[in-house]
N, CA, C and O atoms as a GROMACS GRO file, in nm:
protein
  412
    1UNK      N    1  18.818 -13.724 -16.051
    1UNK     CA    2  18.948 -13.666 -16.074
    1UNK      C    3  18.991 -13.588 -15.950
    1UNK      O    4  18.906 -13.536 -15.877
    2UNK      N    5  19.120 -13.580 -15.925
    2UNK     CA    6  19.159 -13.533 -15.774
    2UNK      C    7  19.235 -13.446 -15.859
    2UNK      O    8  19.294 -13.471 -15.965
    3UNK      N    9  19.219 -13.302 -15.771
    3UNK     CA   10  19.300 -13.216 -15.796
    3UNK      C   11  19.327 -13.141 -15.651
    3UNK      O   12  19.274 -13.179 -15.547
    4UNK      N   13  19.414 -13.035 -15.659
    4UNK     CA   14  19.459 -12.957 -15.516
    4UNK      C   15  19.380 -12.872 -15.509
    4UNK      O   16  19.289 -12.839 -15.585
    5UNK      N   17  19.430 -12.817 -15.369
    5UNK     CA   18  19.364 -12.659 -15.373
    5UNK      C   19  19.442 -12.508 -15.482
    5UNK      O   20  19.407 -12.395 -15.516
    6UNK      N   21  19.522 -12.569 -15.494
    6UNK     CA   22  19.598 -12.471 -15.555
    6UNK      C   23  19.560 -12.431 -15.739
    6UNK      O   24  19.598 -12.344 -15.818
    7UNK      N   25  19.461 -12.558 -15.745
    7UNK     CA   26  19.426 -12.597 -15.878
    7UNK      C   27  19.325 -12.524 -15.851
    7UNK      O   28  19.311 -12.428 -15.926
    8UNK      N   29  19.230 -12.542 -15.748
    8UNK     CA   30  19.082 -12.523 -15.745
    8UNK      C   31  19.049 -12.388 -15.692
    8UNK      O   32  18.955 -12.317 -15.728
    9UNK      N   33  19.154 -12.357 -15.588
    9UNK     CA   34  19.094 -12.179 -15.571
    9UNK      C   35  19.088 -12.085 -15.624
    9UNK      O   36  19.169 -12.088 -15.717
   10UNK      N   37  19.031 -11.986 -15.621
   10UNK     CA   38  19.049 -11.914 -15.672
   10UNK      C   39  19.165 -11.778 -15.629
   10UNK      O   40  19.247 -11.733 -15.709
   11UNK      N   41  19.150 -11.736 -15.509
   11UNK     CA   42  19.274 -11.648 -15.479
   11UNK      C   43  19.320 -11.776 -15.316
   11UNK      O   44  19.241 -11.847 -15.254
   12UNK      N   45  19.439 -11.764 -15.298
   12UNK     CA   46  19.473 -11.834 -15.182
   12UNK      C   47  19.582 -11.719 -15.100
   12UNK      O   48  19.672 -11.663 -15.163
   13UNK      N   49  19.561 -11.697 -14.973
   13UNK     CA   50  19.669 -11.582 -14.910
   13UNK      C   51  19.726 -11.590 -14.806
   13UNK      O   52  19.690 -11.698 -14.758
   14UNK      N   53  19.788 -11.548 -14.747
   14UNK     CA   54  19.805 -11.554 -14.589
   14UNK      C   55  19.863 -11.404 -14.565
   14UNK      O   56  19.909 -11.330 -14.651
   15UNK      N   57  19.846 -11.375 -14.397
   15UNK     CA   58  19.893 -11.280 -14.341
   15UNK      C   59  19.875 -11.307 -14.225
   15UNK      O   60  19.799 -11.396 -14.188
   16UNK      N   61  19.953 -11.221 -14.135
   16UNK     CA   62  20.006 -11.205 -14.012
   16UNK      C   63  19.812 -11.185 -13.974
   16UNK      O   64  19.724 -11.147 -14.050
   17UNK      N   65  19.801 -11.234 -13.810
   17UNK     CA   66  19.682 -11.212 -13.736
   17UNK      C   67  19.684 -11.181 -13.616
   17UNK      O   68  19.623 -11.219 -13.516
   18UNK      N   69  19.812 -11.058 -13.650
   18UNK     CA   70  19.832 -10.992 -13.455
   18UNK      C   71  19.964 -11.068 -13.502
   18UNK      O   72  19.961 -11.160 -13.584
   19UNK      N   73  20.133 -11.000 -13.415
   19UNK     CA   74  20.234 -11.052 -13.371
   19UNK      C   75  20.292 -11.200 -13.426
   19UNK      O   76  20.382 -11.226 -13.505
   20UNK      N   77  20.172 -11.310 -13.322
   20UNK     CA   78  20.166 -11.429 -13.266
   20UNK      C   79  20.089 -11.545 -13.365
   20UNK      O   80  20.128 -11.659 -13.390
   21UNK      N   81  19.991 -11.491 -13.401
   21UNK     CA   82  19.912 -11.543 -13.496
   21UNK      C   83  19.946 -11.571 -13.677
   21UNK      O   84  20.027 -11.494 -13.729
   22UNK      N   85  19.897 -11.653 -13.741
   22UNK     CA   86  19.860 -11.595 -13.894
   22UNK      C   87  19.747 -11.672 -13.936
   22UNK      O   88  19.697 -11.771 -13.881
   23UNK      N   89  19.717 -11.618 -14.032
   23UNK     CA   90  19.602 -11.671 -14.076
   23UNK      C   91  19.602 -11.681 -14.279
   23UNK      O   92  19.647 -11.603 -14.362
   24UNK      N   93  19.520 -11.828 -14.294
   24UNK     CA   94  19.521 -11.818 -14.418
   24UNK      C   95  19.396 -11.796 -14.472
   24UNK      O   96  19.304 -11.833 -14.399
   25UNK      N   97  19.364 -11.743 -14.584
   25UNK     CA   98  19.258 -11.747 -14.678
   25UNK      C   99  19.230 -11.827 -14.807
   25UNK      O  100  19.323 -11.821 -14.888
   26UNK      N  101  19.128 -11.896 -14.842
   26UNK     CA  102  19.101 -11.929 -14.926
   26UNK      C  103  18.965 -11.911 -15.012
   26UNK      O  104  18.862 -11.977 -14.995
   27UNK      N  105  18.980 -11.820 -15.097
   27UNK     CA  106  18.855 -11.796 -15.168
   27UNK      C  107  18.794 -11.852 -15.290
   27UNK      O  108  18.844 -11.804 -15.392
   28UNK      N  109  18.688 -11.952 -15.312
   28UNK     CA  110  18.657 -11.990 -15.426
   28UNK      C  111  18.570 -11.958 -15.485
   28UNK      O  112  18.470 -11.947 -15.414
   29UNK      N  113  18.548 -11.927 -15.618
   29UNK     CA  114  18.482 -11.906 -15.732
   29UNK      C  115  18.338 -11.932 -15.732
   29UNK      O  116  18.240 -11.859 -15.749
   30UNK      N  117  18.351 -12.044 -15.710
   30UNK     CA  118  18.180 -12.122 -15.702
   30UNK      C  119  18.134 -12.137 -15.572
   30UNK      O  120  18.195 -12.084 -15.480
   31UNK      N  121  18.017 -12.213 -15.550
   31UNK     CA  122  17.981 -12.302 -15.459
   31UNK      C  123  18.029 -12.390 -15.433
   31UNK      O  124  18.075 -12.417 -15.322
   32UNK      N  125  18.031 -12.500 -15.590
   32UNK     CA  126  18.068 -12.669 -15.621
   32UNK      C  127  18.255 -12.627 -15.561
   32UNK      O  128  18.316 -12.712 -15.495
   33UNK      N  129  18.278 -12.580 -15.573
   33UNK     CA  130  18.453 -12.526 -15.554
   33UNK      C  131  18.474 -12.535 -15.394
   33UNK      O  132  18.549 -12.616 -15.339
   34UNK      N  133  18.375 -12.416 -15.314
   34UNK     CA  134  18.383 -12.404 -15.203
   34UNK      C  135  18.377 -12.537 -15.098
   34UNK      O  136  18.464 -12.566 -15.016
   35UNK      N  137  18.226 -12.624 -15.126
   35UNK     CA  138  18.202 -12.735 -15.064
   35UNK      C  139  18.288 -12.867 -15.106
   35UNK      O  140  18.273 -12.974 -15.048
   36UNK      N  141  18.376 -12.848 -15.207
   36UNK     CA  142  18.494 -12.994 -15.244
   36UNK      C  143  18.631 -12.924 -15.132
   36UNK      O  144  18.701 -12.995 -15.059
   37UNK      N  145  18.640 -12.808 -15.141
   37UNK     CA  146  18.734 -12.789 -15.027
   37UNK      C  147  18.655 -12.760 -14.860
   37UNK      O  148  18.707 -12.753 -14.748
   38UNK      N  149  18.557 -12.752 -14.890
   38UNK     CA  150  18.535 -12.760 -14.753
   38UNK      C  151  18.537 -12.892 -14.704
   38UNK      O  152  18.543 -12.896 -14.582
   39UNK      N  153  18.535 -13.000 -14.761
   39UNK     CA  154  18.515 -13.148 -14.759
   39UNK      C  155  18.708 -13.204 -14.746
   39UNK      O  156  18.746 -13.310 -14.697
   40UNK      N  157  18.775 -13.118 -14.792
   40UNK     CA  158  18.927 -13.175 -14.793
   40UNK      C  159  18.940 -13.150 -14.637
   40UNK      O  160  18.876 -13.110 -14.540
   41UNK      N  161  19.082 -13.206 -14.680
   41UNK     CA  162  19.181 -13.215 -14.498
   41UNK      C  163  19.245 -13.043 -14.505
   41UNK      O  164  19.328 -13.000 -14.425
   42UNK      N  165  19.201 -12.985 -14.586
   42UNK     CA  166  19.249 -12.846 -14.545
   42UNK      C  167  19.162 -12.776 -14.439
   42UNK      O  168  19.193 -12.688 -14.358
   43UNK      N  169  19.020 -12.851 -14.465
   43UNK     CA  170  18.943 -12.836 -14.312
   43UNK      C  171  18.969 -12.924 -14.191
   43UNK      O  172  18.880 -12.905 -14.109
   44UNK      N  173  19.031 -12.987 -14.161
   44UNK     CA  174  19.115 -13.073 -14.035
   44UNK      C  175  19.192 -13.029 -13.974
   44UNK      O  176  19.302 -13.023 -14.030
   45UNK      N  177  19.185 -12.977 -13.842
   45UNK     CA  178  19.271 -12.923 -13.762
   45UNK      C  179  19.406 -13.002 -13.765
   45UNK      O  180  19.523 -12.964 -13.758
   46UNK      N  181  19.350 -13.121 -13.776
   46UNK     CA  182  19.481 -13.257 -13.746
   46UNK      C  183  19.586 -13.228 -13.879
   46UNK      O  184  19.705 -13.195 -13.880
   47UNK      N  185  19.471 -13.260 -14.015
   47UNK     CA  186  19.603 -13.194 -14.135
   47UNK      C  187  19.675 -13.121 -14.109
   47UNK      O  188  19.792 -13.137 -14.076
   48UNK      N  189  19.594 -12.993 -14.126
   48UNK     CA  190  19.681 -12.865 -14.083
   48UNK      C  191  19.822 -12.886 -13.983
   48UNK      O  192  19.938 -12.892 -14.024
   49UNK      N  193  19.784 -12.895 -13.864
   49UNK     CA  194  19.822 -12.923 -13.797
   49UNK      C  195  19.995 -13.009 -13.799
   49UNK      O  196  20.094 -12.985 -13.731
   50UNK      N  197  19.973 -13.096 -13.890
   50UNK     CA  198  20.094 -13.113 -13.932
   50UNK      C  199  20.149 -13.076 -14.050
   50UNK      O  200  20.271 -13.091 -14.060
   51UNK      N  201  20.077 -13.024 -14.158
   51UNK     CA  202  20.163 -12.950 -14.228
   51UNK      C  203  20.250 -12.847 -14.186
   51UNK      O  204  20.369 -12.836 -14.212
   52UNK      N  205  20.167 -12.762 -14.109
   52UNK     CA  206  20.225 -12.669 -14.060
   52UNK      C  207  20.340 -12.672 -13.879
   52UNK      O  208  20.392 -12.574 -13.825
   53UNK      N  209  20.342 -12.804 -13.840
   53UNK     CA  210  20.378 -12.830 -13.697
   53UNK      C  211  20.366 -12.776 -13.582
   53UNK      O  212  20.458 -12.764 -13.500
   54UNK      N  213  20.222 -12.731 -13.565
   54UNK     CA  214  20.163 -12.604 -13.457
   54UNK      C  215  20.069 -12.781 -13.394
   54UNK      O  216  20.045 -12.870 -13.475
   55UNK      N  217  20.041 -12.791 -13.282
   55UNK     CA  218  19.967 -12.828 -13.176
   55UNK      C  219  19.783 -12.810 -13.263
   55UNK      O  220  19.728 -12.708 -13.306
   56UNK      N  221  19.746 -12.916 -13.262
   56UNK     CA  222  19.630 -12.946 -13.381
   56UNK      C  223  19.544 -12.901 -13.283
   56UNK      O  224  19.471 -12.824 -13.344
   57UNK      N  225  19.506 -12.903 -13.156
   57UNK     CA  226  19.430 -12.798 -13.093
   57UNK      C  227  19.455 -12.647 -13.071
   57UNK      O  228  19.425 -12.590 -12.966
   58UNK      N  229  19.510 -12.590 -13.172
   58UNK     CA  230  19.540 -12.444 -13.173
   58UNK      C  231  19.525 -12.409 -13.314
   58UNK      O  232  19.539 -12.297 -13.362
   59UNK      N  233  19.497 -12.505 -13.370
   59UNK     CA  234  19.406 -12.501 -13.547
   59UNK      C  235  19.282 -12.441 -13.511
   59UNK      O  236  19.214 -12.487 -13.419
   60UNK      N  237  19.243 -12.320 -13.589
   60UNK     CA  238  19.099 -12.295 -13.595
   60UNK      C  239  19.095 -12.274 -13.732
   60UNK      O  240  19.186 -12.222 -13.796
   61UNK      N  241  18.963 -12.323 -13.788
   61UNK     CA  242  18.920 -12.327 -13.942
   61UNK      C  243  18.738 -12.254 -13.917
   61UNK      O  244  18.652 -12.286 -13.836
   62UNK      N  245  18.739 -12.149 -14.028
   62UNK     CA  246  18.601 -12.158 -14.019
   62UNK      C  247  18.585 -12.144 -14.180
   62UNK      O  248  18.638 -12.058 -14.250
   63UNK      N  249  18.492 -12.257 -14.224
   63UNK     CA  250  18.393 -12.223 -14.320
   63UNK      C  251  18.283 -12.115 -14.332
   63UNK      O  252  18.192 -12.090 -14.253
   64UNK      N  253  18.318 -12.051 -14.460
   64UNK     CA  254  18.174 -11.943 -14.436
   64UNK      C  255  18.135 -11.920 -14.568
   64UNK      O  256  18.182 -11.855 -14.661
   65UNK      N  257  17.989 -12.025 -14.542
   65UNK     CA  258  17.985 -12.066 -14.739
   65UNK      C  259  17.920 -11.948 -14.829
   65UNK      O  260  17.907 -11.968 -14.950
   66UNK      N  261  17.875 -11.818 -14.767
   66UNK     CA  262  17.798 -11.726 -14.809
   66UNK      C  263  17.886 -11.610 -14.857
   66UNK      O  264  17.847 -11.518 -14.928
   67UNK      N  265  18.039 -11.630 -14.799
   67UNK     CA  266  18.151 -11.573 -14.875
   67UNK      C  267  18.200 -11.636 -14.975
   67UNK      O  268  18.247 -11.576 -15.072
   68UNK      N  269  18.195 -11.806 -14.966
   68UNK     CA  270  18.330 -11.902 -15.048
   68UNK      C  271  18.389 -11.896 -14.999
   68UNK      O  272  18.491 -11.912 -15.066
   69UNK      N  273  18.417 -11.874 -14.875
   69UNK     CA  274  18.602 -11.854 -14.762
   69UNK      C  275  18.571 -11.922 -14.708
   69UNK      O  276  18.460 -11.947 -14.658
   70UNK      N  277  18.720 -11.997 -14.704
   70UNK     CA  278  18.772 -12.062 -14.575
   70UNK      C  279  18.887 -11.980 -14.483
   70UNK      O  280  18.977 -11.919 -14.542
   71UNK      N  281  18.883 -11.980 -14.379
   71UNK     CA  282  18.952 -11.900 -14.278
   71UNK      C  283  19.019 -11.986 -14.216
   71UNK      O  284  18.953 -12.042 -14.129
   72UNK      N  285  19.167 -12.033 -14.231
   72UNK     CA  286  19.285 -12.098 -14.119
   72UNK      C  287  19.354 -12.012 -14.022
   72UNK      O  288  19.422 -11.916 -14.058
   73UNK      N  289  19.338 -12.048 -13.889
   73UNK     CA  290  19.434 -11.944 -13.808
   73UNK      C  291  19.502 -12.056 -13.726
   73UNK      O  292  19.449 -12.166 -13.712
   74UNK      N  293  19.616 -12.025 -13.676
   74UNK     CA  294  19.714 -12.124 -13.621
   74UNK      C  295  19.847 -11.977 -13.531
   74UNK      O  296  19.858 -11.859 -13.563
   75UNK      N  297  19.912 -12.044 -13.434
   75UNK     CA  298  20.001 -11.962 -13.370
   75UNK      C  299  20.144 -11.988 -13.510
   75UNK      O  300  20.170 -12.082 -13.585
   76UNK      N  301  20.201 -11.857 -13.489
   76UNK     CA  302  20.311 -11.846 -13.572
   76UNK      C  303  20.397 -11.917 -13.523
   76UNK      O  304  20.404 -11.936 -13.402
   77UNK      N  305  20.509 -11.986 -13.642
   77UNK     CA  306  20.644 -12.018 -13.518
   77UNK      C  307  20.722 -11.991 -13.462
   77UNK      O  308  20.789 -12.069 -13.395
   78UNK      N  309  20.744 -11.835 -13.475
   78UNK     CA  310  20.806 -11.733 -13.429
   78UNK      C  311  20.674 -11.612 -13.400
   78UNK      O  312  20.560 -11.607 -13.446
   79UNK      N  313  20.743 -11.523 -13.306
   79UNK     CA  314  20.669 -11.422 -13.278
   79UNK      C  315  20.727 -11.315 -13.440
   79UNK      O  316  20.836 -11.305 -13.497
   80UNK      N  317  20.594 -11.255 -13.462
   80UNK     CA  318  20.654 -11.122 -13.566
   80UNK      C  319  20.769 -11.067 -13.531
   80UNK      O  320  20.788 -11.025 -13.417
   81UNK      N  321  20.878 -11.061 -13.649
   81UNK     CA  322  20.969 -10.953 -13.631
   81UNK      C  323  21.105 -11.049 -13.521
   81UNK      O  324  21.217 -10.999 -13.518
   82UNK      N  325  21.090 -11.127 -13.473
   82UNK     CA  326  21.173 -11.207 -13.337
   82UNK      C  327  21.303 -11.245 -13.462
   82UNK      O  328  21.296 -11.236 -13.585
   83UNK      N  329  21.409 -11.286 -13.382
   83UNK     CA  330  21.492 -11.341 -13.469
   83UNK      C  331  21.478 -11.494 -13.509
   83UNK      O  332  21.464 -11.571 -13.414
   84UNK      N  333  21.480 -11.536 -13.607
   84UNK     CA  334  21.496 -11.669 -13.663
   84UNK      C  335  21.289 -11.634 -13.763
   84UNK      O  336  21.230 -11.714 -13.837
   85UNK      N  337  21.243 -11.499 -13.721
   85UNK     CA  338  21.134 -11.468 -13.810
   85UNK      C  339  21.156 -11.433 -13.975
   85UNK      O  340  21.176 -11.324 -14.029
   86UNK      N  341  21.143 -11.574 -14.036
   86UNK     CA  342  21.188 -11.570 -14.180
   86UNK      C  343  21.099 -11.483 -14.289
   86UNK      O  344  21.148 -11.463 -14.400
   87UNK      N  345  20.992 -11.442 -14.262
   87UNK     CA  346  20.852 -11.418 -14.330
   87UNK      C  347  20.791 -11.317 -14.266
   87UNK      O  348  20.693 -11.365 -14.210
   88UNK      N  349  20.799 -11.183 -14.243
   88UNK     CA  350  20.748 -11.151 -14.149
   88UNK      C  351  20.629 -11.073 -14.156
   88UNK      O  352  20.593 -10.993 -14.070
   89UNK      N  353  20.555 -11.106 -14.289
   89UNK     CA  354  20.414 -11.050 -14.304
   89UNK      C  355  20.327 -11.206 -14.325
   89UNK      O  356  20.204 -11.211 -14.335
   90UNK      N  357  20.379 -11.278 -14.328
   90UNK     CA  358  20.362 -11.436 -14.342
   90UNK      C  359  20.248 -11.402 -14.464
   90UNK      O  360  20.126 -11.414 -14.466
   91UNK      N  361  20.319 -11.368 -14.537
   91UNK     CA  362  20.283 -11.362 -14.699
   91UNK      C  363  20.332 -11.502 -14.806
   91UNK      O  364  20.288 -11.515 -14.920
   92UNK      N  365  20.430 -11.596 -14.744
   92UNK     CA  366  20.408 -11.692 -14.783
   92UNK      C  367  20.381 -11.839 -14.734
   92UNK      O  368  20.382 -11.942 -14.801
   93UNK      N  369  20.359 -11.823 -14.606
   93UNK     CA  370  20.256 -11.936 -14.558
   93UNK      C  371  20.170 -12.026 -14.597
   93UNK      O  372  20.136 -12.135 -14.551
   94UNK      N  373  20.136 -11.960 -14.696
   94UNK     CA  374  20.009 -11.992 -14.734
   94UNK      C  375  20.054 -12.117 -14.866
   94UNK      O  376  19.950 -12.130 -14.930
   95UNK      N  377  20.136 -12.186 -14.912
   95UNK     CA  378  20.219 -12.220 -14.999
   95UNK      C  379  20.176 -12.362 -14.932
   95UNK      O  380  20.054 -12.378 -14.941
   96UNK      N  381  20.236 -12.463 -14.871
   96UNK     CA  382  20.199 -12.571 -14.816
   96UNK      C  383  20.065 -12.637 -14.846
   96UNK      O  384  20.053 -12.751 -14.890
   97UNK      N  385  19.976 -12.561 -14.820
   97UNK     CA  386  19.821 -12.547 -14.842
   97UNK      C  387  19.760 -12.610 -14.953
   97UNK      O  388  19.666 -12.689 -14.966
   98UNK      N  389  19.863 -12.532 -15.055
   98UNK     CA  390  19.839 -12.518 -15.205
   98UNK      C  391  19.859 -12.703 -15.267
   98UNK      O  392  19.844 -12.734 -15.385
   99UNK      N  393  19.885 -12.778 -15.185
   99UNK     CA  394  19.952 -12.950 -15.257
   99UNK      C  395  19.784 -12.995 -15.188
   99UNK      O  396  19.723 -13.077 -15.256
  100UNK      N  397  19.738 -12.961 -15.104
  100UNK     CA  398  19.663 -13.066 -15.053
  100UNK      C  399  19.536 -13.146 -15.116
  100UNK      O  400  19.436 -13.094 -15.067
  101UNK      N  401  19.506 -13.229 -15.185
  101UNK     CA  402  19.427 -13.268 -15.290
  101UNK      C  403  19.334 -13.234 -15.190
  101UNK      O  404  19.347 -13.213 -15.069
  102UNK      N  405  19.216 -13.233 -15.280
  102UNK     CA  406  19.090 -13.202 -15.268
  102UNK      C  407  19.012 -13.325 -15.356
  102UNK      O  408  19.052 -13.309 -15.471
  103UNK      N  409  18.932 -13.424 -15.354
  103UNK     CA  410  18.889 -13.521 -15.444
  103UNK      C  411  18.742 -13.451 -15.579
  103UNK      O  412  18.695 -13.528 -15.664
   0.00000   0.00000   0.00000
């Protein structure tokens, strides 16, 4: 059965990481939870990468299975606070994320 991440995490977040940066979080419940998303394209710089339209070598992901987190950081598309900055705690970033099946 395929479901998303949005099905399977348990808290999902984002925030600003400095100005320039943001970063997302994903925390799961279990183990079995953690390693089906660590196994999705939400760990792929390349996914990411185009969900979000940032340069797929400026994707950093770290797994860290002794939390259940996954850690996304990527450059913002605006600098914090700049004009055309729609979001500016990038509190909803993290939304996109939420479709990406997980098998």
């Amino acid at each position: 059965m395929t479901s998303t991440i949005g099905d399977l995490a348990g808290v999902v977040r984002s925030k600003n990481a400095g100005p320039f940066w943001l970063t997302i979080d994903v925390f799961c419940d279990t183990d079995e939870i953690f390693r089906r998303i660590a196994r999705s394209p939400a760990t792929d710089p390349g996914a990411i990468a185009d969900i979000y339209s940032v340069p797929s070598d400026q994707v950093l992901i770290w797994a860290i299975s002794s939390l259940r987190a996954i850690k996304i950081s990527f450059p913002r598309p605006t600098p914090q606070g700049s004009v055309g900055d729609r979001d500016m705690h990038a509190g909803q970033q993290y939304v996109p994320l939420l479709s990406i099946e997980v098998a």
